[in-house]
C-alpha positions in Angstrom: 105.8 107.7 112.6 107.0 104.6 113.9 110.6 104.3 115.8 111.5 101.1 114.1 111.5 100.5 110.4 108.6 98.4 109.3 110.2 95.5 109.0 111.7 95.2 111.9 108.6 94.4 113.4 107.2 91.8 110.7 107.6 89.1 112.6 104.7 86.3 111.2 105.6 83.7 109.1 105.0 83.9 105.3 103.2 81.2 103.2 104.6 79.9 100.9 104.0 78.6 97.2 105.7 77.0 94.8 104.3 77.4 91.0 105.4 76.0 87.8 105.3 79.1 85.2 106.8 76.6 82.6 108.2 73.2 81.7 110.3 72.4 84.5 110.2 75.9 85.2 109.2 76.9 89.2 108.5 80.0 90.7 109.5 80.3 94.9 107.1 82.8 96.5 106.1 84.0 100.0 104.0 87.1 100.3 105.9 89.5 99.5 109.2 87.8 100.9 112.6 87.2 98.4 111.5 84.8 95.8 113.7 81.9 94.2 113.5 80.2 91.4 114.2 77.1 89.8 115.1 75.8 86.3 115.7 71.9 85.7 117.7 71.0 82.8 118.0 67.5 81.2 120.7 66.4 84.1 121.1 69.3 86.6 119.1 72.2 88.2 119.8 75.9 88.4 118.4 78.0 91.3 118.1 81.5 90.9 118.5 83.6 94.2 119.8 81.7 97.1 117.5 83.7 100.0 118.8 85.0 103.0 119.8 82.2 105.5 121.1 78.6 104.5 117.6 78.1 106.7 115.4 79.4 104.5 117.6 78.1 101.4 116.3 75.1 102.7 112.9 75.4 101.8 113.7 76.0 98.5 115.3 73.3 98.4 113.4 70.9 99.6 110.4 72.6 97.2 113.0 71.0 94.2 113.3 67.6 96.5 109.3 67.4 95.7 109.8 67.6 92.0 113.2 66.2 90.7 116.0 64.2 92.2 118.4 65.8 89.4 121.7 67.7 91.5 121.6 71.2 92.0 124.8 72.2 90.1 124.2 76.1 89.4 123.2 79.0 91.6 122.7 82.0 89.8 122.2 85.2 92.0 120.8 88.3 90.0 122.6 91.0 92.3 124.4 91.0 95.7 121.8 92.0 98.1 122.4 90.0 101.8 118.4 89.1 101.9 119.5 87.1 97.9 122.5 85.5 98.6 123.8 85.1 102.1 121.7 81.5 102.2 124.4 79.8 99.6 126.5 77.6 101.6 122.8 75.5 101.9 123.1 73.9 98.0 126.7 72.5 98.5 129.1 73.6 95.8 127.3 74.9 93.1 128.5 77.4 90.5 128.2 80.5 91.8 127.4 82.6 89.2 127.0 86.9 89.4 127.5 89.7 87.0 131.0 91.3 87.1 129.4 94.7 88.9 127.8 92.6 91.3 131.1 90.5 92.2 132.3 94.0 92.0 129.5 95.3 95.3 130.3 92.2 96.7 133.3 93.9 97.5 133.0 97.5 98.0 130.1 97.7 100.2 128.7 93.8 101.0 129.7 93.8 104.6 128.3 96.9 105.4 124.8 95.6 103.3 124.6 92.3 105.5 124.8 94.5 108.4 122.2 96.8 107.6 119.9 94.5 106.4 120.2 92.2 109.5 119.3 95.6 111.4 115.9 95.9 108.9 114.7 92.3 108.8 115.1 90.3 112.0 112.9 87.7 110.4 114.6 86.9 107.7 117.9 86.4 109.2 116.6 84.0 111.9 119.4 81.0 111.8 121.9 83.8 110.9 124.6 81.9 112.5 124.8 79.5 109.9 125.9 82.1 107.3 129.6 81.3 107.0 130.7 85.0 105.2 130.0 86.7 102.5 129.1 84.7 99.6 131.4 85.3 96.4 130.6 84.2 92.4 132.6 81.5 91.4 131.8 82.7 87.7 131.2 86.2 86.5 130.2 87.2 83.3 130.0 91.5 81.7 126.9 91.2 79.6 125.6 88.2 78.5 126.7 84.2 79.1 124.9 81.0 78.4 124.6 78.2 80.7 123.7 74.6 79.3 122.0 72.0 81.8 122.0 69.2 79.0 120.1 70.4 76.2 118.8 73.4 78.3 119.9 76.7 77.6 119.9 79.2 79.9 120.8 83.1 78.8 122.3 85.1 81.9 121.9 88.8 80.9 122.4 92.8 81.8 119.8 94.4 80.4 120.3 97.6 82.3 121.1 98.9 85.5 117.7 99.5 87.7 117.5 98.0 91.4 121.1 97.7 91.2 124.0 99.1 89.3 125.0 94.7 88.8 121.4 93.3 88.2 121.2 90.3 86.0 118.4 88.4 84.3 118.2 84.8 84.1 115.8 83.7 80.3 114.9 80.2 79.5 114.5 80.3 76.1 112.5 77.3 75.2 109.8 78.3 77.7 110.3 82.3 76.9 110.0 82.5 80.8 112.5 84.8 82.5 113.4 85.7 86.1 113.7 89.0 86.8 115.1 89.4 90.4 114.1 92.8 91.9 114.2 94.7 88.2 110.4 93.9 88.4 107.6 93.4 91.5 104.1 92.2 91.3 102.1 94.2 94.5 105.4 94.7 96.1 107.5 98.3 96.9 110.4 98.3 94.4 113.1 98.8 97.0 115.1 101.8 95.3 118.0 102.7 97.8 121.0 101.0 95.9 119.0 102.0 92.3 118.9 104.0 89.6 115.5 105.7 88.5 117.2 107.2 85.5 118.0 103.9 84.2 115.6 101.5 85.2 112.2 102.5 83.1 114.5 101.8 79.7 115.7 98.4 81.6 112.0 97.4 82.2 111.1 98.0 78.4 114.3 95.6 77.5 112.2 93.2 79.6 108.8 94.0 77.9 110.6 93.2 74.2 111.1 89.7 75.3 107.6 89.4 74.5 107.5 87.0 77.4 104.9 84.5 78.4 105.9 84.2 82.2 108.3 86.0 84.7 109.0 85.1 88.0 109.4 88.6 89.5 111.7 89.4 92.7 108.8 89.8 94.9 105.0 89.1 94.6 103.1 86.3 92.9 104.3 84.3 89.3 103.3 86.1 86.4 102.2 84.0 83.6 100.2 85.4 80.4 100.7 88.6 78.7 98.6 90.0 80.6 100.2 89.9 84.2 103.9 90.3 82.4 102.6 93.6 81.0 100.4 94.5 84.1 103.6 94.1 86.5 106.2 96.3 84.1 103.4 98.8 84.0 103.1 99.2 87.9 106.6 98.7 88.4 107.7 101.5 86.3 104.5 103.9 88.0 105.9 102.9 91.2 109.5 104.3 90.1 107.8 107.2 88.6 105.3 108.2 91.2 108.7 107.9 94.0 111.5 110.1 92.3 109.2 112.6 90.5 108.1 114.6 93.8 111.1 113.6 95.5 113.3 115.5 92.7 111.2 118.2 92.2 111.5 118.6 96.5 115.9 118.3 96.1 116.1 120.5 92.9 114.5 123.2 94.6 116.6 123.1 97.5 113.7 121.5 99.9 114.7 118.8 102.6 114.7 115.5 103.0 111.3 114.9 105.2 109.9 117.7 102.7 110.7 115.1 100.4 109.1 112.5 102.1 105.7 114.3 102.6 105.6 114.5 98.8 106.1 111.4 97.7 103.7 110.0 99.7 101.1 112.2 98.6 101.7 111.2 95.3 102.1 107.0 96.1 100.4 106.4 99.3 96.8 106.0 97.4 98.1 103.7 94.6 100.7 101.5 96.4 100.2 102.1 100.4 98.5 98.1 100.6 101.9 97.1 98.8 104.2 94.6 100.5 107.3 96.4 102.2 105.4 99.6 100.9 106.1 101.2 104.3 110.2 99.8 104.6 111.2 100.5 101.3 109.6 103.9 101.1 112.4 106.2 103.4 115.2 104.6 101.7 113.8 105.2 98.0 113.2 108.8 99.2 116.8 108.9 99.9 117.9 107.4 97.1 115.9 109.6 94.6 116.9 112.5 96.4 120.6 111.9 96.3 120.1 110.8 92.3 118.5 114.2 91.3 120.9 116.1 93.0 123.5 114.1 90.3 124.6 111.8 92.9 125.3 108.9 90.3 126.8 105.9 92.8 124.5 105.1 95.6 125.9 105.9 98.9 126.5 103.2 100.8 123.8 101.6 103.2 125.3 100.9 106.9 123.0 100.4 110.2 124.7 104.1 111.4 123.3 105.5 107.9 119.9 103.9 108.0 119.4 105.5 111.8 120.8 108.3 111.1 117.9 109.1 108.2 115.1 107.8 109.7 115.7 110.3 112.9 115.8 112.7 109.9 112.5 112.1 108.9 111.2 111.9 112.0 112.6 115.0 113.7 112.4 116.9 110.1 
C-alpha cells in the first residue's frame, strides 16, 4: 500500500471541457476534477461551485467570458467542502449563497477541512496563497429558495442529506436540468467521509423523480438524456451500497478497521477500481461507513492528524 494517499501524488494536469447540457445552461468538467457550473439568466449569471483556488475559479470564468458578457452576480455552493468553495474571492462580490447546515460546517469544522484537504490534493491547491479565508454564504436558505436572474428561475433545494449533512441542489426549471454537486458522480468515487449512507439512496431517488433531462454531476462527464441521468443514479447508489455493506457487516461484528477495508474492496475493486479518485476516496469512505454502522450519526471531523493517523491504520492493520 502506498505511503501517500493517491492524490497526493496526482500531479498532471486535467483537461478540461465545457458543455452546454441546456439553454444557456454549461457544464465545467475536468476528468474527474470538481466540476462547476454555469446558469445565465436574462441579465446576470449564476455559477454553481466556485472550485478550489481563485486560480482555478479563473478558468471557469473565463469558460463564461467565451459565451456571455452578462455579470456574474450569484455563486451558489452546494456544500462547504475546501476543494468547492475556497476559489470565491475570484468572481468579485457575488451572492454567496449555501444551505443553513452548510453555513452551519462552515463553522464547526471548515478550518480543519481546508487543512486536510490541502494535505490530500497538492494539485488542486496550487496558487493557495491567494485564498484570503474561509469563504462564508452571504445568503442561506433551510429547504428550498428561488433565485430570479430576469425571467430565469432558479430553485435552490435540500433534497436530503447524502455526501454531506448541508448538500444543496441547484434546478433550472425551464431546461429541467439540475446540478447535483457531489450527491451524484458519473465514473467517479463518491467521496463518503463527511456522508451519510443511510440517507443518501432515498436522496438520489428525490433526484430520479425530477424526471430530468440533464444533470451536471459533481464529478465526471455532463449527463444529458434519460439515459445517462438514470445510468449515473444507478452507479452512484451501487457505489454507496457495494462500500458500507461489507464495511458494516466487518464493524457490527466487532472486526477492525483494515478488516474492513479488505472487504470492501473485494466487493468494489472489480466494478469501480478504473474510477476517478477510486483509490483516495476509498480509506475515508471505509471510515466513514464504519463509524455510521456503529450508530455514529455526525461525521467525525476530518483533520491532517486524523487522516495520518488512519491511513497508518490500514497499513499497519
Amino acid at each position: 500500500m502506498s505511503k501517500q494517499f493517491a492524490s497526493a501524488g496526482d500531479m498532471a494536469e486535467k483537461q478540461t471541457s465545457f458543455t452546454e447540457i441546456g439553454d444557456g445552461l454549461w457544464a465545467f468538467t475536468a476528468e474527474g476534477d470538481p466540476n462547476s457550473g454555469v446558469i445565465i439568466g436574462d441579465d446576470s449569471v449564476m455559477v454553481v461551485e466556485a472550485q478550489a483556488t481563485p486560480r482555478l475559479a479563473r478558468k471557469v470564468i473565463d469558460c463564461v467570458r467565451g459565451v456571455t458578457d452578462k455579470p456574474i452576480t450569484h455563486l451558489a455552493l452546494t456544500h462547504y467542502h475546501a476543494v468547492r468553495v475556497l476559489g470565491a474571492s475570484a468572481y468579485g462580490a457575488p451572492q454567496i449563497i449555501m444551505s443553513e447546515p452548510a453555513r452551519a460546517m462552515v463553522a464547526e469544522r471548515g478550518k480543519e477541512d481546508w487543512e486536510s484537504e490541502f494535505d490530500r490534493f497538492p494539485r488542486l491547491f496550487q496558487g493557495h496563497e491567494e485564498i484570503p479565508g474561509l469563504t462564508w454564504p452571504t445568503t442561506t436558505f433551510k429547504g428550498r429558495m428561488s433565485v430570479y436572474l430576469g425571467r430565469r428561475r432558479v430553485d435552490i433545494m435540500q433534497l436530503g442529506r447524502a455526501h454531506t449533512a448541508g448538500d444543496a441542489v441547484i434546478y433550472v426549471p425551464d431546461a429541467n436540468a439540475m446540478f447535483t454537486g457531489d450527491i451524484v458522480e458519473d465514473r467517479s468515487a463518491c467521496y463518503c467521509g463527511d456522508g451519510h449512507f443511510h440517507d443518501w439512496p432515498a436522496t438520489l431517488e428525490r433526484v430520479r423523480r425530477f424526471d430530468l433531462d440533464a444533470i451536471a454531476p459533481g464529478r465526471g462527464g455532463a449527463l444529458q438524456g434519460a439515459e445517462a441521468v438514470n445510468r449515473a443514479l444507478d452507479s452512484t447508489a451501487d457505489f454507496l451500497r457495494s462500500t458500507y455493506r461489507p464495511a458494516a457487516r466487518v464493524a457490527l461484528r466487532g472486526g477492525s478497521l483494515k478488516e474492513a477495508w479488505d472487504a470492501v474492496r473485494a466487493e468494489c475493486d472489480p466494478k469501480f477500481a478504473d474510477y476517478a479518485i477510486y483509490e483516495h476516496c476509498l480509506p475515508f469512505n471505509v471510515a466513514r461507513a464504519y463509524d455510521e454502522a456503529l450508530d455514529i450519526d455526525t461525521p467525525r471531523i476530518w483533520t491532517a492528524a486524523r487522516d495520518k493517523a488512519m491511513w497508518d491504520a490500514l497499513q499497519g492493520g
